[in-house]
C-alpha positions as CSV (number, residue, x, y, z in Angstrom):
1,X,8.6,-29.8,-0.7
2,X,9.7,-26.4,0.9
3,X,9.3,-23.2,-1.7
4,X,13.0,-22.7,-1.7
5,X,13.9,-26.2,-2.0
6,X,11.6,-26.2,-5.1
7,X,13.7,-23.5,-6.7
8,X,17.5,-25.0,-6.2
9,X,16.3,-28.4,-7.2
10,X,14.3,-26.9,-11.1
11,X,15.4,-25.7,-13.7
12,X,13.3,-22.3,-13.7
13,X,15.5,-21.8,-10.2
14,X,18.1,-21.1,-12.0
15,X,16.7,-18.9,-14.8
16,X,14.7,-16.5,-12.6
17,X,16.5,-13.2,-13.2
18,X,15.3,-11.3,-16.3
19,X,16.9,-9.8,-19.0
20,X,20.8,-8.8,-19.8
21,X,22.8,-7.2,-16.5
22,X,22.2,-3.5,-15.6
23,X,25.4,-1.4,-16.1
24,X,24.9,0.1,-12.7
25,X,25.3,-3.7,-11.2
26,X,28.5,-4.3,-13.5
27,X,30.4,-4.8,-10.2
28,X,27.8,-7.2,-7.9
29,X,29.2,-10.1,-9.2
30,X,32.4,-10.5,-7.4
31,X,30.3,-9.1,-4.4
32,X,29.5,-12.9,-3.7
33,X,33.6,-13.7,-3.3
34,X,33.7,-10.6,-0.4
35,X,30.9,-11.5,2.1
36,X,30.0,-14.4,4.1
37,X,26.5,-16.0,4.2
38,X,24.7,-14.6,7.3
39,X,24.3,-17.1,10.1
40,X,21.0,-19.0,9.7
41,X,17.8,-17.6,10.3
42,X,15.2,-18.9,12.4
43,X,12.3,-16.8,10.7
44,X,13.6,-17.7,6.8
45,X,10.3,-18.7,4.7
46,X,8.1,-19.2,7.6
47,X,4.3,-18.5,6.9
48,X,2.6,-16.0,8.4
49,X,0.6,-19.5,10.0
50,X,3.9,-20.7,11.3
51,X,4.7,-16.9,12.7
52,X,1.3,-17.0,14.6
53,X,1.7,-20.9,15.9
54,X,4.9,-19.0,17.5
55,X,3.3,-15.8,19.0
56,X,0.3,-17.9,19.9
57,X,2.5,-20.8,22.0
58,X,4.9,-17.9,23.3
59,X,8.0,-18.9,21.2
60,X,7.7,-15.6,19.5
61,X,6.3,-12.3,20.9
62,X,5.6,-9.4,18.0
63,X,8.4,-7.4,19.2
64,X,10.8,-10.3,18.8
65,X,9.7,-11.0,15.1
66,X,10.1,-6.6,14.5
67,X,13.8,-7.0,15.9
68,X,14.7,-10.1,14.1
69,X,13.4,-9.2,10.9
70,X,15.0,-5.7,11.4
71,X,18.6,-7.5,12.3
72,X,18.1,-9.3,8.5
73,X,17.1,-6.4,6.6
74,X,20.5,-5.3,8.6
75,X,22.5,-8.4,7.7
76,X,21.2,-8.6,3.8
77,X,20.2,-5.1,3.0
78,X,22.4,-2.7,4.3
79,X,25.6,-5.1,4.7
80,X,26.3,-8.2,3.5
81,X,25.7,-9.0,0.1
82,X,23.5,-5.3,-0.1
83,X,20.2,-6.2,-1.3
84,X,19.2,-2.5,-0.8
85,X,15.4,-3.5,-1.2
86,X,14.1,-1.4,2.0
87,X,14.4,2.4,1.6
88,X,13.6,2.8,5.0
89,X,12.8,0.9,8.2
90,X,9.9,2.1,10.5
91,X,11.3,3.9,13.5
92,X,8.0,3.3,15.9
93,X,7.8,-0.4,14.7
94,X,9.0,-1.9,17.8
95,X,6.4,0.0,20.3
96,X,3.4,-1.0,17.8
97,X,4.2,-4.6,18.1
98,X,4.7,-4.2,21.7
99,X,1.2,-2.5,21.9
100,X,0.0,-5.3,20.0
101,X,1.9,-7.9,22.0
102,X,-0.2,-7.1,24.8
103,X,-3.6,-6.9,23.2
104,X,-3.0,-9.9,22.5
105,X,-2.6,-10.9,26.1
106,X,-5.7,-9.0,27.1
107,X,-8.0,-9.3,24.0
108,X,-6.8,-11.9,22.0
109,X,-5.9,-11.8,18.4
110,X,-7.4,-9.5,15.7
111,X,-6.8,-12.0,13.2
112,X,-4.5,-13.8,11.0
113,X,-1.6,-10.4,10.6
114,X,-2.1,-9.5,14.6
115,X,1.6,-8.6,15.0
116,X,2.3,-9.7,11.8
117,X,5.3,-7.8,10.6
118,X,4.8,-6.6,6.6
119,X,6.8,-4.1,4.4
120,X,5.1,-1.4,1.8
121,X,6.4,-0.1,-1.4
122,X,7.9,3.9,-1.2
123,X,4.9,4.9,-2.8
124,X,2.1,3.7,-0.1
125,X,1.2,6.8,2.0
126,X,1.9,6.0,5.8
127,X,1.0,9.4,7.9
128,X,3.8,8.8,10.8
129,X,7.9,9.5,10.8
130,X,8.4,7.7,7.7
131,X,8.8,9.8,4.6
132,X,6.1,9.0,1.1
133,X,8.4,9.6,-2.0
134,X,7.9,7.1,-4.6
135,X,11.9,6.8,-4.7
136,X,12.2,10.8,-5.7
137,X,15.0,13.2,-4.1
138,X,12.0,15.6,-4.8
139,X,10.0,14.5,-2.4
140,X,12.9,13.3,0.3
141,X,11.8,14.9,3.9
142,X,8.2,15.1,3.3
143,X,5.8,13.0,4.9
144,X,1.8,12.1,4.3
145,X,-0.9,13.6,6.6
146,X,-2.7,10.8,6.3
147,X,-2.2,6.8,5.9
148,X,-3.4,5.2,2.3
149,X,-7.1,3.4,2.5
150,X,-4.9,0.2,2.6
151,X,-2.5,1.6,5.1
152,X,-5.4,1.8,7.7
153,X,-7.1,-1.9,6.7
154,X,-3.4,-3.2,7.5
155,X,-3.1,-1.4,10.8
156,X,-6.7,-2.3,11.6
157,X,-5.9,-6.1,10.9
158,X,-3.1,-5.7,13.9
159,X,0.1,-5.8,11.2
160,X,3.1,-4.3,12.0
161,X,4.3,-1.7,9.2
162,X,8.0,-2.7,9.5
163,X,9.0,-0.3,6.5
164,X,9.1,1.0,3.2
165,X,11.0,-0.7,0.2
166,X,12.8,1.0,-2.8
167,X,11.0,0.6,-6.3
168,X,11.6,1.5,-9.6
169,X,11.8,6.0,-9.3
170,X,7.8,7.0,-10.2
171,X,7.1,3.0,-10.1
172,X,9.1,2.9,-13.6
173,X,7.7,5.8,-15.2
174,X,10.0,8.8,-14.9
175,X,12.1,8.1,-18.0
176,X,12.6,6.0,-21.2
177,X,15.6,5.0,-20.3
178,X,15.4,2.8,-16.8
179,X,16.8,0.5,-14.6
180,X,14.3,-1.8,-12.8
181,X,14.6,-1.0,-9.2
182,X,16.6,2.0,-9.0
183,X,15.7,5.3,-7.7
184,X,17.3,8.4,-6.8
185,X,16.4,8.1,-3.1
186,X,17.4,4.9,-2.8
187,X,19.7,3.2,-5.4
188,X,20.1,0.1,-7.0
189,X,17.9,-3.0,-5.6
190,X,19.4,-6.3,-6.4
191,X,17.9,-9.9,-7.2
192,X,18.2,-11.6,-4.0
193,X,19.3,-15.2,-6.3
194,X,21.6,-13.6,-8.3
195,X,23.0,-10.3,-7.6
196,X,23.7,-9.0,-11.1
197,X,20.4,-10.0,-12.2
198,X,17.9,-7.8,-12.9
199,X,15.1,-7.7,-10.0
200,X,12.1,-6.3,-12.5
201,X,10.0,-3.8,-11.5
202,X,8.5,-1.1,-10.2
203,X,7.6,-3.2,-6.7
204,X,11.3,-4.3,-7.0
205,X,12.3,-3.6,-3.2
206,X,8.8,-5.6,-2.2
207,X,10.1,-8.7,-4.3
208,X,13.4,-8.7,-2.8
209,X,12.8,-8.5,0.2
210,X,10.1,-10.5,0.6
211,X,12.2,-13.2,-1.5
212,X,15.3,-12.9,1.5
213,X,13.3,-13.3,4.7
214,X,13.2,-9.6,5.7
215,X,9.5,-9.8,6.5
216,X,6.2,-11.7,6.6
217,X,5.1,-10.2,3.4
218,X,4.8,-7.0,1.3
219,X,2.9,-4.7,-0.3
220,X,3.3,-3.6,-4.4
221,X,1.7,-1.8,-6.7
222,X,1.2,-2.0,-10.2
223,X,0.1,-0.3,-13.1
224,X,1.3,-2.9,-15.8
225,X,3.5,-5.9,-14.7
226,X,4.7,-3.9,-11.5
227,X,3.5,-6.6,-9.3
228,X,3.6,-9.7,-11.3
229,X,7.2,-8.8,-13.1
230,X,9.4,-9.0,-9.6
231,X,6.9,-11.4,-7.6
232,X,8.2,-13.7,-10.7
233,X,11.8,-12.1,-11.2
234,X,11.8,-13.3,-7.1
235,X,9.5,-16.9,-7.0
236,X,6.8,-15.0,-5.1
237,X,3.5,-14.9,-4.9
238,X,2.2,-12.0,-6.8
239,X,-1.8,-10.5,-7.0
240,X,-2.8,-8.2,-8.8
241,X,-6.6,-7.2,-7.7
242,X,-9.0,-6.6,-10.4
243,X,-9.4,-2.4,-10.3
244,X,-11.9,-1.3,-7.9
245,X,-11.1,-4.0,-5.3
246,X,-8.5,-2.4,-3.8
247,X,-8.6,0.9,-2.5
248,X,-6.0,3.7,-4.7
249,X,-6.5,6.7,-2.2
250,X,-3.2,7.4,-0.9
251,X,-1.0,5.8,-3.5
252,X,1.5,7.8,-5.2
253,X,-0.6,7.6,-8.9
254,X,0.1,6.5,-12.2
255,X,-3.1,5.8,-14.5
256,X,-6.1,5.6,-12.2
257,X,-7.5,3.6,-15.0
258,X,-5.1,0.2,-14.3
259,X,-2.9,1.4,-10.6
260,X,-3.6,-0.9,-8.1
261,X,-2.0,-2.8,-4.8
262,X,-1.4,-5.9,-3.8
263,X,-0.1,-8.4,-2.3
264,X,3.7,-10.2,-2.7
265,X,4.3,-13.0,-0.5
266,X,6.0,-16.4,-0.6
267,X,3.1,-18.8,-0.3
268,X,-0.2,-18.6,-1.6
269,X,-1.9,-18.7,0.9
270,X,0.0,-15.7,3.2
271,X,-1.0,-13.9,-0.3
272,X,-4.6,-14.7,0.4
273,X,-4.1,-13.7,3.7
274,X,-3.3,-10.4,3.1
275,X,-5.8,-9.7,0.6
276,X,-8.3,-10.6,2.5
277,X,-7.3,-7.3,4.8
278,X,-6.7,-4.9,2.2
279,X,-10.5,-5.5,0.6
280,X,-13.3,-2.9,1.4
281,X,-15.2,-0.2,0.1
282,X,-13.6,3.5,0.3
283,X,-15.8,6.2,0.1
284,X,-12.6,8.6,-1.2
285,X,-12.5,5.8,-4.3
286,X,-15.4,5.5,-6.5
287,X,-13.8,2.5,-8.3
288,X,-14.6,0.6,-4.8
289,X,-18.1,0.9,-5.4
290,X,-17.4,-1.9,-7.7
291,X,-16.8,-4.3,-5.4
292,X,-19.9,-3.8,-3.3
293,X,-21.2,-8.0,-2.4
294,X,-18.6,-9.2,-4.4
295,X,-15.3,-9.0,-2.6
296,X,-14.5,-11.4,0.7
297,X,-13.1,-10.7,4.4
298,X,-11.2,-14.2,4.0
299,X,-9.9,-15.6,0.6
300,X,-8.1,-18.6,2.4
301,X,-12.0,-20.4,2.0
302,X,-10.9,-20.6,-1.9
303,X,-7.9,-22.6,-1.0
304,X,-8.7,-26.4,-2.1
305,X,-6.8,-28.9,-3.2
306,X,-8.9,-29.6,-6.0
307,X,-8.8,-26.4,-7.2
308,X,-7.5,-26.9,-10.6
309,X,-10.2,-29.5,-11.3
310,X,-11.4,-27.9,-14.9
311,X,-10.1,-24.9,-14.8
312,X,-9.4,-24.2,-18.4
313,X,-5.6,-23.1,-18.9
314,X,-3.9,-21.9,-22.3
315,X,-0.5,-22.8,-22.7
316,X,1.2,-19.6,-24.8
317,X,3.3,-21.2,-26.9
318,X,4.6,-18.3,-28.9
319,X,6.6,-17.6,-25.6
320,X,8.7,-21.3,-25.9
321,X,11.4,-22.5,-27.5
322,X,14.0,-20.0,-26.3
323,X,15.8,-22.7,-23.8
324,X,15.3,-26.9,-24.1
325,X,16.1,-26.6,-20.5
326,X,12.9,-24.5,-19.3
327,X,11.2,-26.0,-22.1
328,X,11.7,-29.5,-20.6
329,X,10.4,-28.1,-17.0
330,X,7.4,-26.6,-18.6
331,X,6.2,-30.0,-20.0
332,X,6.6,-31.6,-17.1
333,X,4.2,-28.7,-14.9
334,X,1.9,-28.9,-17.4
335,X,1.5,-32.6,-17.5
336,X,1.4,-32.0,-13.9
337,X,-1.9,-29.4,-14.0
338,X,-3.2,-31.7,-15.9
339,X,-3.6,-34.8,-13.4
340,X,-4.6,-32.1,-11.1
341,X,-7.5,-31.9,-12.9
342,X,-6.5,-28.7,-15.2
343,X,-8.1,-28.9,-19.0
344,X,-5.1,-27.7,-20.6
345,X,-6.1,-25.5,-24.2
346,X,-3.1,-26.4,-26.2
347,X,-1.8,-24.1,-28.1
348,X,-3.8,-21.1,-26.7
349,X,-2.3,-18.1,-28.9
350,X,-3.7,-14.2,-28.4
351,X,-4.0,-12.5,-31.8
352,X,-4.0,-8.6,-30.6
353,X,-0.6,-9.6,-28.3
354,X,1.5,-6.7,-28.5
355,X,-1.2,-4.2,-30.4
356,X,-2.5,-2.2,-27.9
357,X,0.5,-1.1,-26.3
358,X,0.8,2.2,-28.3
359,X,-2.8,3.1,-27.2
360,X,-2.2,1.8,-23.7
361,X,0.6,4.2,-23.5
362,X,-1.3,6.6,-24.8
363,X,-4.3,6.9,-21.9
364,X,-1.0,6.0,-19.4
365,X,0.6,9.4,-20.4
366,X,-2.2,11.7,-20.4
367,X,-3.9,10.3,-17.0
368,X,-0.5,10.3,-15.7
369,X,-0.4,13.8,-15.6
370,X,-4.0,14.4,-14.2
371,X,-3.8,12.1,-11.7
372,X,0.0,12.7,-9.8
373,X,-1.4,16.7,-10.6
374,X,-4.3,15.7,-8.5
375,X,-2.1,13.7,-5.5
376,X,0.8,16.5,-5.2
377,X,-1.4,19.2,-4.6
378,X,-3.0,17.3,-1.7
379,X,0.6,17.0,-0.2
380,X,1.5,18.6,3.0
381,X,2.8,22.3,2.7
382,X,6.3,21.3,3.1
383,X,6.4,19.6,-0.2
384,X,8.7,21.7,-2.7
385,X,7.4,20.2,-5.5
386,X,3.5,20.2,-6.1
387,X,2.7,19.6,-9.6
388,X,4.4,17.4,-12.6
389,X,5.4,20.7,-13.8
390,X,7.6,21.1,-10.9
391,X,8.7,18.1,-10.7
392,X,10.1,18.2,-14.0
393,X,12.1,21.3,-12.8
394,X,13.5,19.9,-10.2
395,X,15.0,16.7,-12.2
396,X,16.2,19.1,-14.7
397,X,18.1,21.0,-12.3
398,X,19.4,18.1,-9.7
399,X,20.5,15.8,-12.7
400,X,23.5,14.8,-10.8
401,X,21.7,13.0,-7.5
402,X,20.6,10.2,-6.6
403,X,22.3,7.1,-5.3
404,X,24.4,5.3,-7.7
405,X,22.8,7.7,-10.7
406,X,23.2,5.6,-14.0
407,X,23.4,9.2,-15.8
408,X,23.2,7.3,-19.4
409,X,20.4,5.0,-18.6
410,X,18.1,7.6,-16.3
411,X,17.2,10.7,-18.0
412,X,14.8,13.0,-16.2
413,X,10.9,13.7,-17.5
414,X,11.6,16.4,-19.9
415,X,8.2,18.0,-20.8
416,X,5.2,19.0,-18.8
417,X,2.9,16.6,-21.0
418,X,5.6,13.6,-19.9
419,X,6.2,12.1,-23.6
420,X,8.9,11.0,-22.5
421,X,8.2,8.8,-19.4
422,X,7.5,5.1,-20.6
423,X,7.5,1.8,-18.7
424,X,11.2,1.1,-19.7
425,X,10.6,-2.8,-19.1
426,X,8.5,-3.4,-22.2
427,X,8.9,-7.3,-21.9
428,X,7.8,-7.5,-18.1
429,X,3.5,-7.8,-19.3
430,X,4.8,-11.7,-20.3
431,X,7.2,-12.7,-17.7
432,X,4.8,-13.5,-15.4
433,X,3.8,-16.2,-17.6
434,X,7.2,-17.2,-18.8
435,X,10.6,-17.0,-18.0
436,X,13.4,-15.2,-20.1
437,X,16.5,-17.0,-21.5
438,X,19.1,-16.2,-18.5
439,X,22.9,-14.8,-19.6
440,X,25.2,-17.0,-17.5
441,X,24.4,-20.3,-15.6
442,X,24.8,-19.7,-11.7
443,X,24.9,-22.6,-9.0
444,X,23.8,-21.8,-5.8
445,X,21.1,-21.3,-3.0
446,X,19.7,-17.8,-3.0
447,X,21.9,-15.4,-1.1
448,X,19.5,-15.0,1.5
449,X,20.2,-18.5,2.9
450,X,22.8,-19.6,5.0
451,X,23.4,-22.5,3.6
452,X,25.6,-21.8,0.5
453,X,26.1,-18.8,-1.2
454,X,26.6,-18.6,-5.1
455,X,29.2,-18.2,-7.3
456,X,29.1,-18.1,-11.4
457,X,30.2,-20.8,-14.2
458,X,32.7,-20.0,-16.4
């Protein structure tokens, strides 16, 4: 059964948005009675193994897949139903897949991602015409002298950098008060299912995006849930590396104890794909060292069918019995696991759930200011703001910007020590393990098909 097929046929299809409507998407409701599904789309939820059966027989070149991709980020994102997940679309994308087009011809394929076309979160240096600014008006017009560690592993395994997506402003950590995927820069980024739904956060534009067909894969980051929150919030594919395997060099910074990239992608295995190019050791990163003999070039060799086979899994139950519905549909998965092999530990209950997150706040705040100290100051000149200080002077005195500014819900840091920045979401750490009760029943195909579009219950 095909991904998406999975997801209008289940229950959990239908409660995949999290949490009550954002204020600032009051209106996107009766966006789905004033625009027309796109015509259909020949590249919608095709691997990145189906994408290179196509370049490798001819169907496809790498500069086709750039300009179709770029026509649905055009159709979904900045028309249509206005997704608004990328921030920004890579003005020399077409000549490096043409580059890459003939390479191909001359050399053959790099690898798996030759010519692969793959969007990046706003806070991924890329040192070319596209701007680094995490979502921030402060940083609008500047750009990175150099590409992240990650950056050059994807260029290096021939994928195309297609763009940048919107996130969460500071990947969720400018204010107390939030909305999942909004940023000054960029606005509001909607759920691709169900546009009044909340996408989750920070990697919201990566989730959206990748959920709609506007690229291959993407790229997140995450510092706590940032990855897995809108990978589930969009039925993706979400990885969070363990620290250390993944290069943090030229990533807008959070906590260098827990920030990390990774991949966000539709299948599993275009998720293992990817990670397999973004692994290696980085001498500007000492958490790399880590990794050293124990990281892979190709994590597809770990996809078996038997996988599951005792694999010990604990089934939370303190996170049930808020819908019969979902309830029903987790049974049934479970008893599934289970003939795959899965020893299922049930109940499997975690006593210290919930009592380290004043501590974990605590190390979040005070690295939080070392570390984006550390990155500004290694901007280029041109940057006007180059410490937190700075920045908070600048939200303090452009409180008014910003695209679609929800001026009751997005209050600007307010002290140079950042109390007062929090990961607003302070649910998402379980979502990826369980769904949340959804606020009105919706029947449709995600909005990003062609095939129906989707309209509320009463």
């Amino acid at each position: 059964m095909k991904r998406r097929d999975f997801l209008h046929t289940s229950v959990i299809g239908g409660a995949l948005a999290l949490g009550q409507p954002s204020a600032i998407l009051a209106d996107a409701a009766t966006d789905t009675k004033t625009w027309q599904p796109p015509e259909s789309f020949e590249l919608e939820e095709l691997t990145i193994a189906e994408l290179q059966q196509g370049l490798a027989s001819g169907k496809y070149t790498s500069k086709s897949l750039v300009r179709k991709y770029l026509k649905r980020i055009e159709d979904l994102d900045s028309s249509g139903p206005t997704v608004n997940s990328v921030i920004e679309v890579n003005s020399e994308a077409e000549a490096i897949a043409e580059a890459l087009d003939r390479e191909r011809k001359a050399k053959g394929t790099r690898g798996p991602l030759h010519g692969i076309p793959i969007l990046i979160k706003d806070n991924i240096d890329t040192a070319d015409r596209m701007m680094t600014t995490a979502g921030s008006l402060a940083l609008l017009n500047t750009h990175a002298t150099r590409d992240a560690f990650i950056v050059q592993k994807l260029r290096n395994a021939g994928a195309v950098i297609l763009g940048k997506t919107n996130l969460s402003e500071w990947a969720n950590f400018r204010s107390t008060h939030s909305s999942s995927g909004w940023s000054g820069r960029g606005g509001q980024t909607k759920n691709p299912y169900v546009l009044d739904r909340n996408p989750c956060g920070s990697s919201s534009g990566s989730g959206a995006a990748t959920a709609a067909s506007m690229c291959a894969g993407s790229i997140g980051t995450e510092t706590d849930g940032s990855i897995v929150c809108p990978s589930s919030a969009n039925s993706l594919v979400g990885i969070k590396p363990t620290l250390g395997l993944v290069s943090r060099t030229g990533i807008i910074p959070i906590a260098h104890s827990q920030d990390t990239a990774g991949p966000m992608t539709r299948t599993i295995a275009d998720g293992a794909i990817i990670l397999s190019a973004l692994t290696g050791i980085d001498l500007r990163d000492r958490a790399t060292k880590a990794s050293q003999g124990k990281s892979f070039v190709d994590y597809t060799q770990f996809l078996k069918k038997d996988a599951l086979r005792g694999a010990r899994l604990g089934i939370a139950r303190k996170f049930f019995a808020f819908n019969d519905s979902v309830d029903r549909q987790m049974t049934t998965l479970i008893a599934e696991m289970k003939t795959l092999g899965a020893i299922i530990i049930d109940p499997a209950e975690i006593p210290t759930t919930g009592k380290f997150d004043d501590s974990e706040l605590e190390v979040l705040l005070y690295e939080f200011k070392a570390d984006l100290n550390s990155y500004l100051a290694g901007r280029a000149p041109a940057t006007q703001v180059r410490s937190l200080k700075q920045l908070i002077e600048f939200n303090e005195q452009n409180r008014d910007r910003g695209r679609g500014a929800p001026r009751a819900t997005a209050r600007p840091i307010s002290d140079s020590r950042s109390r007062s920045t929090l990961i607003a979401d302070a649910s998402m750490v379980a979502h990826f393990v369980m769904p949340v009760p959804r606020m009105r029943t919706w029947a449709c195909r995600p909005v990003s098909t062609s095939k129906r579009g989707c309209s509320p219950k009463p």
